[in-house]
N, C-alpha and C positions, 0 to 999 in steps of 0.2 A: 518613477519606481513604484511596484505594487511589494506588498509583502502581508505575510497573515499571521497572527497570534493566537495560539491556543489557551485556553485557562476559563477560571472560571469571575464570569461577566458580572459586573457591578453596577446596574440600570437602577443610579440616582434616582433621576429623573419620573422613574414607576418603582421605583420602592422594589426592585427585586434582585434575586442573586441567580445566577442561572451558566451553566457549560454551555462554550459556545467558543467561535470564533470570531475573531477581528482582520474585516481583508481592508485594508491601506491603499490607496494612491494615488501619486502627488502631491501628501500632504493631507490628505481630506479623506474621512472614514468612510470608506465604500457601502460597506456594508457588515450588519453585526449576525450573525446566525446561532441558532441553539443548535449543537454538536455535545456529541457523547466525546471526551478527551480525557488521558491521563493526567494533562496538570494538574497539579495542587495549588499551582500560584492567582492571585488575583489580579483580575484588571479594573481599574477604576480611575476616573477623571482625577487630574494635577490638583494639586494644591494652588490657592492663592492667600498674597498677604493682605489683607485687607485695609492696609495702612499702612505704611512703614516710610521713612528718610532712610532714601539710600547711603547718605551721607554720614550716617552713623554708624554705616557698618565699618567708614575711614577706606569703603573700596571703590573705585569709580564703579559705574551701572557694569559694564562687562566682567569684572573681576565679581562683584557681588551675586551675578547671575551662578560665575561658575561654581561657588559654593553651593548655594541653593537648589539647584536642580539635583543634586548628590540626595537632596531632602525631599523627594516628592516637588518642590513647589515648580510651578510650570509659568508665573503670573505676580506681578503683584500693583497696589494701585500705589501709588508714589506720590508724594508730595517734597517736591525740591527747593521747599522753602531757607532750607539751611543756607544752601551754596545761591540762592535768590537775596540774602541778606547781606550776601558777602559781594557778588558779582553780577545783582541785576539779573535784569533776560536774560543778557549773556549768559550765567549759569548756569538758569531753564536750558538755552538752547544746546549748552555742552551736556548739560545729560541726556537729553535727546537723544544728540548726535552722538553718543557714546555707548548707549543703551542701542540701537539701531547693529550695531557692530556685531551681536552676537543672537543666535538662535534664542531669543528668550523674550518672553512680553510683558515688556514696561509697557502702565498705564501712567502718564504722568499730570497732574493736577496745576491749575496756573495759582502761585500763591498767593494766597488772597490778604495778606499782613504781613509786610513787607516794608517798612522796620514791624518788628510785633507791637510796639508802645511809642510813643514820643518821648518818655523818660531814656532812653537809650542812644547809643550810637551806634549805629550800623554803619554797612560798606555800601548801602543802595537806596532805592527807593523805587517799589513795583508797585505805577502809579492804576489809575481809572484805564486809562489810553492804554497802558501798557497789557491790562488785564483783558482789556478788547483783542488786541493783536494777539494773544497769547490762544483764551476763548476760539476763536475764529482756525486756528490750527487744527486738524484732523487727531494728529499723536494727544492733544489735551483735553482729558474725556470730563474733567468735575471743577469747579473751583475747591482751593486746598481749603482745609481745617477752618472756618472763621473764627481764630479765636478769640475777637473781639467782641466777645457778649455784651458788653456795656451798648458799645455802638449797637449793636442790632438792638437791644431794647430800647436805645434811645435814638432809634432812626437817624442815626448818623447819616451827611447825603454821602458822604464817600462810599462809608458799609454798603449803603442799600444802592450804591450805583454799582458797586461789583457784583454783588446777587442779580440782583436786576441786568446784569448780561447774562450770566448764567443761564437764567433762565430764558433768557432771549434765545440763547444760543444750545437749547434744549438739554445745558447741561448742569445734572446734580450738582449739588452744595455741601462740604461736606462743615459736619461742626465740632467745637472744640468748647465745653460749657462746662467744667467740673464744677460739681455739689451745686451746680446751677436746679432749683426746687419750684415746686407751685408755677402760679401766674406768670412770672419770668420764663421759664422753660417753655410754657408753652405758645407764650408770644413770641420766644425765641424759635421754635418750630415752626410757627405759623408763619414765619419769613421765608418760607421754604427750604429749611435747612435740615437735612434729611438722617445723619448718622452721629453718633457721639461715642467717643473710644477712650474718655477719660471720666468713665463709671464708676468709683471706689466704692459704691455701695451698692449691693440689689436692690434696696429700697429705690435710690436714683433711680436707677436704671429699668425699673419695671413702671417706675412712673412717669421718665420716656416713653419706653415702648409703647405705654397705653393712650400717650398723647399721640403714637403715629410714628416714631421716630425709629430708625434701627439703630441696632447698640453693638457695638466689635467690643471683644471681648479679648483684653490687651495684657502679653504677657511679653516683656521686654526684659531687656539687658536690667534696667531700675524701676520702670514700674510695672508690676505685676497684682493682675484685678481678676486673673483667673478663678480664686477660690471664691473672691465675693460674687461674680457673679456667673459661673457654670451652673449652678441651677437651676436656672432662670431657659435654661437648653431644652427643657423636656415638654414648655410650654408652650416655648416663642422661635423655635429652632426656626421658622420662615423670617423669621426680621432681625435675626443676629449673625455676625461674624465674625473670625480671628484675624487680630491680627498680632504685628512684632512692635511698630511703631520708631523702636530703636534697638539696632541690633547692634553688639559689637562682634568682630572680626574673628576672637576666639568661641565665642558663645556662636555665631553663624556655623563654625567646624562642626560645632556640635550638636547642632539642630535648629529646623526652623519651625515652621508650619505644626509639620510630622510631630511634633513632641508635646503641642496640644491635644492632639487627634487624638495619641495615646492616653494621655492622661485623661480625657473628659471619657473614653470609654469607659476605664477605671473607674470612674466615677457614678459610673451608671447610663450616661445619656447612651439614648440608641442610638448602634449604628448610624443608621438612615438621618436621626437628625443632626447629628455630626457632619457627615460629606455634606448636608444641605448646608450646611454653615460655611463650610471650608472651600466648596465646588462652586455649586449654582448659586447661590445669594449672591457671591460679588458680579459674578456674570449678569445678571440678571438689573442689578442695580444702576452698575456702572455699561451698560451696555460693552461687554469687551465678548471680542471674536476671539473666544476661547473654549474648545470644544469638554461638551462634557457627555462623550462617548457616546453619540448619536450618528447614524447616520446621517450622512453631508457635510459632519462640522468637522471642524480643523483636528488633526490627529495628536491629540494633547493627553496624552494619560503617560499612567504609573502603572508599574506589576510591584507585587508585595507578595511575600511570601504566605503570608494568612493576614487575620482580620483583628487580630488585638496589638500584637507587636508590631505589624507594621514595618518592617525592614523592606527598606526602598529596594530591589530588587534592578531597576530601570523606569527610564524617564525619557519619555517620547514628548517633544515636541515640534509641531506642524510635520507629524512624520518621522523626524529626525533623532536617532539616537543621541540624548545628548550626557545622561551620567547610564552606567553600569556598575553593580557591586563596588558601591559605594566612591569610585572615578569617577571625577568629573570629563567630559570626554568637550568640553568647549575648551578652545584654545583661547589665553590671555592675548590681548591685541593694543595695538600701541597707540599710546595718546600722550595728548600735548597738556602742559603745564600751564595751567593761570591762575592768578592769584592778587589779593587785594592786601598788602603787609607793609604799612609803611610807620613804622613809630621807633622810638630810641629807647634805649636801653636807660634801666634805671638803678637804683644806688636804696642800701638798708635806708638810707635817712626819709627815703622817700615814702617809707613804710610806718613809719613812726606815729602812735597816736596818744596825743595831749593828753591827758586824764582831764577830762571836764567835772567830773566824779566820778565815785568807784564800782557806781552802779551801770550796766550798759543792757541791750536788746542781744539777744542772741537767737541767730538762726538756728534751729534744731531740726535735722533733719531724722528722716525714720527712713531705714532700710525696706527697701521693694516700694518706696512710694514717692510720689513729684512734687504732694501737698510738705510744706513745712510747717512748723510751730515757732512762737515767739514767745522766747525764754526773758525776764529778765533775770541775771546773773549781779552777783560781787565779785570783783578782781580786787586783786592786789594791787596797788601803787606802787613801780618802783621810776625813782627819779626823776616824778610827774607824768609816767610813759603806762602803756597797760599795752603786758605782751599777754601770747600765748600761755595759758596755763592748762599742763598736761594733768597736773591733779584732778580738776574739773572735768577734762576732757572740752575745755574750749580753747579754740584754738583760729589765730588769725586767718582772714581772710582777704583777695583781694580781686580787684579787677581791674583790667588795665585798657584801655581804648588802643586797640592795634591799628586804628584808621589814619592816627595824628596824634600826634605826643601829645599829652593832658598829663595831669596829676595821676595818679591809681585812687581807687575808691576803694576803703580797707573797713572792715566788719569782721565779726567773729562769729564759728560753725562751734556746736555741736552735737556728739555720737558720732568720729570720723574713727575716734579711738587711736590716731596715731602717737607713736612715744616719742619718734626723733622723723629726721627727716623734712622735705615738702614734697608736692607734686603739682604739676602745673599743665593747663588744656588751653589751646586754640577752639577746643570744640568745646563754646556756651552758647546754650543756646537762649534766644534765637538768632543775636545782633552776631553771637561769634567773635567776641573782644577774648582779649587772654585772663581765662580764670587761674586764680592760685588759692593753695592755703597749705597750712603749715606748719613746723614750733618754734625756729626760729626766723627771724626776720632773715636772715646771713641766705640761709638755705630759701625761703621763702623768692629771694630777689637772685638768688642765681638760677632759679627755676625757670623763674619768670624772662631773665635776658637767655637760657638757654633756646627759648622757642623763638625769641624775638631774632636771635644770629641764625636758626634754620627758618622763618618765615612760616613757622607754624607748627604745630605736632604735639604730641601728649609727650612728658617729662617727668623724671624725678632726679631729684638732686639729696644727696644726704651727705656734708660734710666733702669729703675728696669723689666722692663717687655722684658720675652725674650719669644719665640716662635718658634714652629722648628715641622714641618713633616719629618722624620728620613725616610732613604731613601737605606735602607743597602743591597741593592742587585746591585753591581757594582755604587754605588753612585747617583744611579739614577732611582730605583724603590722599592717601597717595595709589602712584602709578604701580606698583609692585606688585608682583605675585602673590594671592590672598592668602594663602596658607601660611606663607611668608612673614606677612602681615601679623595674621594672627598667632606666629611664634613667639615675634617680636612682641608684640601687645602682651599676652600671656607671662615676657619674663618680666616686666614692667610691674602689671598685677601681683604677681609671685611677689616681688622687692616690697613693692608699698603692704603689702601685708604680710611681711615682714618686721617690718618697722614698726606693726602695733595694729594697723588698720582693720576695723571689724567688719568692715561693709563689703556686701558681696561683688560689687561692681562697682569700686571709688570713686572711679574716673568718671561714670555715666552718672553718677550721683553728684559729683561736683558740675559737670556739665548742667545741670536745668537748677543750681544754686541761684544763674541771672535770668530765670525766667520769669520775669514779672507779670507776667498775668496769671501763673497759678500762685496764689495763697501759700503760707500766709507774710512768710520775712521774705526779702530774695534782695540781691544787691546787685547792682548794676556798674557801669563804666561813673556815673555821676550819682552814684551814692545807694544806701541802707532806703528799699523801696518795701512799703506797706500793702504789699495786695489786699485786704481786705477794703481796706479804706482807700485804696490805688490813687498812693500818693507817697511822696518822699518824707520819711522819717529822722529823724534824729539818732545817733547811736548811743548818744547818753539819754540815762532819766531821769 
């Protein structure tokens, strides 16, 4: 099929703007010509994410595409480490084979920490061998995030035997090193580890850069680093990119990519060094056959009505129309169910914790960001127990191994700001056990068996009213219609901030509460874990 576009041409690549036409065919841009035309509209190369778990959007790769493309994005580089924690290769290979389904281009990454810590329980283990076989695949362009900094400064043989295919196998490294400084970072770099997307400060992140490294510049559902580091765009726009990292379902509706682009113009950064962030830098990095409006390459652009607002207009990819005024135009496609969910349901008593004294560690978390603080707090004593106190704003926590019935590992948050109520996630990352928290224990543990009798899903329970997006595809996505999705998602959010909750994205904030390699409290399936000192803590003091 040939066909030709009129408007006015956006040549990334030479820095220029220029009327012209665009002739198409089979997919691949014939050819670009300078013509006098009435359009007003622009053409310019797709959007890519430059990091993101598809898994967070809670949509398989084909439903998360079809949001996305409505956004400009045309691309993104993937890391499936979520559903790899849960289900192993097999996971890998189901996003693959699920991403393949529709006109859209997943890059996908072989996960290179797989459980993320040994303090954890996971569903798998994606061993040396495995990350060969993975490596060795054509669809697997990077090894994912390393976010085992420790090991790479201390040459761990595992760490360095996953790099070390990587690089074998001529492909980037991508890294994961926050407030990682000095001699550490850059012996961290000098392992050939090429990008870091968990920047919280321009200082960091210019002292990457300087060491050689690119820095994506990550604005998510919870953590958002865009303001500390967009002006860092007007120096380094060749060795920076966006990305999402984590996206939820309703926040996807409303923008991806696109809603960076606009805001760093705003901002001041040039055009030009903008597309180069958003366009050419991941192409370029990650070798990915995605065209950025050249003749010969693959026929992957956008039209936009002008150059600040940015309204997606249309979204060609390999040719093919696939959103128009703001329709997505891919069709949802049918996929199969798998999942790793096998533990029993549990009882308030099980919730229960001793007063050792009335002093305890408290996880505090800060809205838009992954790093946490450790509080110590005074409770109340009541009947030798230490609940939830909404006065304080601290409030029980828990986590429960969904792989084999264990005891729960119970700790206290706060700044969740809740007055009544719980809410309870399948999606923690990385191991993905059932996170909760809550005011009272009652609601707390019916939250918690609510996901445990669907086999996974995001939850809230307050008193007679229970509530749950079922979530059965590896505990962390489901098969449905994404808009769907993100209606369902949206009344959920509505409810828990209702109930008192001040945080913009509760649910994506409670999700990385069990991520134990960022700093500084975080609690696991087997207990109140110390990131800085990465090691298991105590909850009394």
């Amino acid at each position: 099929m040939t066909f030709t576009i009129e408007g006015n041409i956006v040549d990334v690549l030479n820095k220029a703007v220029f009327k012209g036409v665009v002739t198409v065919e089979d997919g691949i841009i014939k050819s670009i010509l300078k013509k006098d035309n009435t359009s007003d509209n622009y053409i310019l190369p797709g959007f890519i994410d430059s990091h993101v778990h598809v898994e967070s959007s809670m949509l398989i790769p084909s439903e998360f595409a079809r949001l996305a493309v409505v956004h400009g994005t045309v691309a993104t580089i993937s890391d499936p480490h979520e559903i790899g924690n849960v289900l192993g290769i097999d996971g890998v290979k189901y996003m693959l084979d699920n991403g393949k389904k529709v006109p859209f281009k997943f890059y996908f990454g072989a996960p290179s920490c797989v459980p993320a810590t040994t303090f954890e329980t996971a569903g798998a283990v994606i061993d040396v061998k495995e990350i060969d076989e993975l490596l060795q695949m054509p669809e697997i362009v990077y090894l994912a995030e390393m976010m085992n900094f420790p090991g790479v400064l201390f040459q761990d043989e595992t760490v360095m035997k996953k790099i070390q295919l990587a690089h074998k196998y001529k492909k980037v490294v991508d890294g994961h090193a926050p407030g990682l400084r000095g001699d550490d970072a850059k012996k961290y770099i000098a392992a050939g580890i090429t990008t870091d997307h968990e920047c919280f400060t321009s200082e960091e992140a210019l002292e990457k850069l300087q060491a050689g490294m690119k820095i994506l510049i990550r604005e998510g559902s919870a953590a958002k680093n865009f303001e500390a580091l967009i002006d860092l765009m007007h120096d380094h726009s060749d060795e920076m990119m966006f990305c999402s990292d984590d996206k939820h379902p309703n926040d996807l509706v409303s923008g991806h990519i696109n809603l960076l682009v606009k805001r760093a113009l705003k901002k001041g950064i040039p055009l030009m060094n903008v597309l180069q962030a958003v366009c050419v830098n991941p192409v370029k990095h990650y070798g990915m056959n995605v065209g950025l409006l050249q003749p010969g390459d693959p026929a992957d652009f956008i039209i936009v009505d002008n150059l600040s607002d940015f309204t997606i207009l249309e979204t060609y990819i390999n040719g093919q129309l696939v959103a128009k005024n703001g329709k997505s135009l891919i069709q949802s496609v049918k996929a199969e169910i798998v999942n790793n969910f096998n533990c029993s349901k549990i009882s308030e008593k099980d919730l229960e914790v001793n007063a050792e004294s009335n002093k305890i560690k408290v996880i505090t978390v800060k809205d838009g960001q992954l790093i946490t603080q450790h509080l110590i707090a005074e409770m109340t004593i009541k009947n030798n127990k230490i609940y939830s106190d909404t006065s304080k704003d601290i409030l029980k926590m828990v986590v429960v191994n969904r792989y084999n019935t264990a005891p729960p590992a119970v700790a206290f948050v706060k700044n969740f700001g809740l007055k009544e109520g719980a809410l309870a996630s399948s999606v923690a990352h990385d191991s993905h056990n059932i996170i909760a928290m809550g005011v009272s224990d009652a609601d707390i543990a019916a939250a918690i068996n609510l996901l445990i009798e669907h086999k996974g899903g995001v939850g809230a329970v307050n008193g007679g009213y229970q509530g749950i997006l079922p979530l059965p595809v590896a505990g962390l996505m489901t098969v449905e219609d994404g808009y769907i999705v993100a209606e369902k998602y949206e009344l959920l959010d509505h409810k828990i901030k209702s109930w008192g909750c001040t945080l913009q994205s509760p649910y994506m904030t409670l999700s990385f509460l069990a991520l134990l390699v960022i700093p500084e409290l975080k609690l696991s399936d087997k207990g109140l874990f110390d990131g800085t000192q990465f090691k298991f803590t105590s909850l009394f003091v």
